[in-house]
C-alpha positions in Angstrom: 0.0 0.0 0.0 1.0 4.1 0.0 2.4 5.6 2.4 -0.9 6.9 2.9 -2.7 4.4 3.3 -0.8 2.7 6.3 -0.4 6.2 8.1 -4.2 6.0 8.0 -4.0 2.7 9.5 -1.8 3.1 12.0 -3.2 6.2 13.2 -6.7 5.6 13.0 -5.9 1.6 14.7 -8.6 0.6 12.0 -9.1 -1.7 8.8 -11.0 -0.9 6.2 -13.9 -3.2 4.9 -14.9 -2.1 1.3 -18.1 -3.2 -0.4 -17.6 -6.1 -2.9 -19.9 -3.8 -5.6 -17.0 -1.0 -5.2 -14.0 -3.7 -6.4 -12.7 -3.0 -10.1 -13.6 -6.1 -11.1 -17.3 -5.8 -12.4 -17.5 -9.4 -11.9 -16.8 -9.6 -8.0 -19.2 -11.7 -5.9 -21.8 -12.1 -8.9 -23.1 -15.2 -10.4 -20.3 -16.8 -13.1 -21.6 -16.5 -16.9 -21.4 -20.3 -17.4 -23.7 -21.0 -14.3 -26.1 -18.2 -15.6 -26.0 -20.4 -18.9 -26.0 -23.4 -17.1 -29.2 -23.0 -15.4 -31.0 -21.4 -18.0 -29.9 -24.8 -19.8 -31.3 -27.0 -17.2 -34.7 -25.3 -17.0 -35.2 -25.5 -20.6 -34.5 -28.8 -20.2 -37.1 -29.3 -17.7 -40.0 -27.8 -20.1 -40.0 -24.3 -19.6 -39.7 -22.0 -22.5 -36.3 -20.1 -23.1 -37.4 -17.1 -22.2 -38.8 -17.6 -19.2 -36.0 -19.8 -18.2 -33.8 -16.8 -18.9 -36.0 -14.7 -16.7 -35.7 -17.0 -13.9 -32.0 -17.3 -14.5 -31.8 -13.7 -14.2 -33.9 -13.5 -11.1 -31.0 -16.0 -9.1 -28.3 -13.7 -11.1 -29.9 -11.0 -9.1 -30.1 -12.7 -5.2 -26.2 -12.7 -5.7 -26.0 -9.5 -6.8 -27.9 -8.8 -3.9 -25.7 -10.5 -1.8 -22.6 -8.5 -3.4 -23.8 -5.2 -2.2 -24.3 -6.6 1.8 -20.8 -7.3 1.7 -18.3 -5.6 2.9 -14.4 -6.9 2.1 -10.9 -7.3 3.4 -8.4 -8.8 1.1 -4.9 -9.4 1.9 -2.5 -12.1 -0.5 -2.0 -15.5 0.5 2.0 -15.9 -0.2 4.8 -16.9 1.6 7.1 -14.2 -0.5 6.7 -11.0 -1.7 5.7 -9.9 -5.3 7.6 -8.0 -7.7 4.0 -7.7 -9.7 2.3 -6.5 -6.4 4.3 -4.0 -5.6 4.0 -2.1 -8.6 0.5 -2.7 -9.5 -0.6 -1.6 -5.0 1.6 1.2 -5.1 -0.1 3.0 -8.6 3.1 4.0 -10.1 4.6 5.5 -6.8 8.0 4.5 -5.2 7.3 5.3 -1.9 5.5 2.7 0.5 5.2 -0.3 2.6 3.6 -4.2 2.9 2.7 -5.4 6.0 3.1 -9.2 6.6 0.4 -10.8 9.3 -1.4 -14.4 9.8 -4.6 -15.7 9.6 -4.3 -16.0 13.7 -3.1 -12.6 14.0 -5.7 -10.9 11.8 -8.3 -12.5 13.7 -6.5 -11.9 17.4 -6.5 -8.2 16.0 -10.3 -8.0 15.9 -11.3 -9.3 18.4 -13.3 -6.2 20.4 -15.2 -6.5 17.0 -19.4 -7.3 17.8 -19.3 -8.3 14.5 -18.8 -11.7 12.9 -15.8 -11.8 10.3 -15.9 -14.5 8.4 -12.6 -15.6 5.5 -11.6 -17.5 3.4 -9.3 -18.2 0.3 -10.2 -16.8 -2.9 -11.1 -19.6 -5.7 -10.4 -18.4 -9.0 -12.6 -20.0 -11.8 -15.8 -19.6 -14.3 -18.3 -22.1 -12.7 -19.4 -22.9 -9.4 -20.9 -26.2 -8.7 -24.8 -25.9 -7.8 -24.0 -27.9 -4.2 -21.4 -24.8 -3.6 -23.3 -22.2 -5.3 -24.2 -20.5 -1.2 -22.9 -16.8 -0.1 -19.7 -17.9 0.5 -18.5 -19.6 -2.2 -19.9 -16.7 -3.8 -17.8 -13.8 -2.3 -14.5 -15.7 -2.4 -14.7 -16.4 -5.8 -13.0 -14.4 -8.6 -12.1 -14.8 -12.1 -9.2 -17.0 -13.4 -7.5 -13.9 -14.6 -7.2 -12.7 -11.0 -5.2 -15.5 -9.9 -1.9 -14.0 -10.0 -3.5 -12.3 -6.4 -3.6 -15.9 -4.5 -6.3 -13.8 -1.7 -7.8 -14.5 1.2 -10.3 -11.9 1.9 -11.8 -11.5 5.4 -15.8 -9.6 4.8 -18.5 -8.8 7.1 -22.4 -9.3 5.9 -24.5 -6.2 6.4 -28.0 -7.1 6.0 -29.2 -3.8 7.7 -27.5 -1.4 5.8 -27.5 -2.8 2.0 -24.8 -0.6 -0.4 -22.9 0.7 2.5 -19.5 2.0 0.6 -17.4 0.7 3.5 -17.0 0.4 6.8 -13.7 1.0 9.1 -13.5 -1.7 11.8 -11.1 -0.9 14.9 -8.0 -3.2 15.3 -5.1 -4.2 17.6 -2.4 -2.8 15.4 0.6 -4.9 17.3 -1.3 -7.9 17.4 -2.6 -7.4 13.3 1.3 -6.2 12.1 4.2 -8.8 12.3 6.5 -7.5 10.0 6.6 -4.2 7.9 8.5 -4.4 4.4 9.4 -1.0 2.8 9.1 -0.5 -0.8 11.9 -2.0 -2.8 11.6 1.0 -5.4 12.0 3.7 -2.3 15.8 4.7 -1.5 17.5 5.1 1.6 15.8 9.0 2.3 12.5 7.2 2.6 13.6 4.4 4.5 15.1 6.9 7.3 12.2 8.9 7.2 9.5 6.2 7.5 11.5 5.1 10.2 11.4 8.2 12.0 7.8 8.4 11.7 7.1 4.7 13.3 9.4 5.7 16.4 6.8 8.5 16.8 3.9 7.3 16.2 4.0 3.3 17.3 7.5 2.6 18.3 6.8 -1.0 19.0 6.7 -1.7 15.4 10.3 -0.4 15.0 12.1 -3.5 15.4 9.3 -5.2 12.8 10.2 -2.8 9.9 12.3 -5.0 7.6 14.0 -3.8 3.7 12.8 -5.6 0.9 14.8 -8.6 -0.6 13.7 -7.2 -4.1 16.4 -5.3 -5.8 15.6 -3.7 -8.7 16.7 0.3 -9.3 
């Protein structure tokens, strides 16, 4: 992320849960194409006229789309490395910024005074969804296969009450959610001083967690 970004993080102590219908991809949490197909398919098959097996097709299309706009997302990358591709496509073009390694334990340690339920999971890239799977879940951590250079697990909240909510900031244990902090391998050692600087300010228990990207490539 920016610099930014994780200033706004660490100062506010919160996370930011966008709403799946706000992702760039205009195909988050919706209904695969070959499932829409498939069903219309199946209903034909079953007598029904095409188009009002389309209409009904459509109608299903629509609960997920539904769905999509009650939830609110998290996503992080599920890798054990860090990624050249990453960095440039999170940081827009900038040379200045960070990465923050955590866990799947520590993410959820980190939430904890949350009264909300999180739920996660890891992102399945592909363009059908069996009809035993086809449930909210399986929805929202599905993605196209031309995502998969991502490997996600997103963490989302459901919010029922307040449908099309653009996001929501949840509070966080920021020691217990950060384990290590990488700086931007495309920064040079001006930045690295001063973001330095900053974190003995502003949290300086995450000092001894900042860590210099393994990347070389100025």
């Amino acid at each position: 992320m920016g610099l930014g970004k994780f200033l706004d993080l660490v100062v506010s102590k919160s996370l930011y849960f966008a709403n799946a219908s706000e992702m760039t991809d205009q195909y988050e949490g919706l209904m695969p194409k070959r499932n829409v197909q498939a069903k219309i398919g199946q209903l034909v098959d079953a007598g029904l006229a095409k188009n009002e097996a389309e209409a009904q097709a459509l109608q299903l299309a629509q609960q997920y789309r539904n769905w999509r706009s009650q939830t609110i997302i998290n996503c992080w990358t599920l890798s054990p490395h860090e990624s050249y591709a990453l960095w440039k496509i999170y940081l827009g073009g900038s040379i200045s910024g960070v990465a923050i390694k955590s866990s799947i334990r520590h993410f959820i340690k980190s939430v904890e005074q949350s009264d909300e339920p999180i739920y996660y999971g890891k992102v399945n890239y592909a363009d059908f969804i069996p009809e035993a799977e086809q449930n909210r879940f399986r929805i929202i951590t599905t993605k196209t296969k031309y995502y998969d250079y991502e490997k996600e697990v997103r963490f989302f909240m459901v919010n029922e009450d307040e449908p099309y909510l653009q996001g929501k900031s949840i509070k966080i244990d920021i020691e217990s959610l950060i384990q290590e902090i990488y700086v931007s391998p495309f920064s040079g050692k001006w930045f690295e001083n001063s973001f330095l600087q900053i974190i003995k300010k502003l949290t300086p228990k995450l000092v001894d967690r900042i860590k210099i990207s393994d990347i070389r490539d100025q």
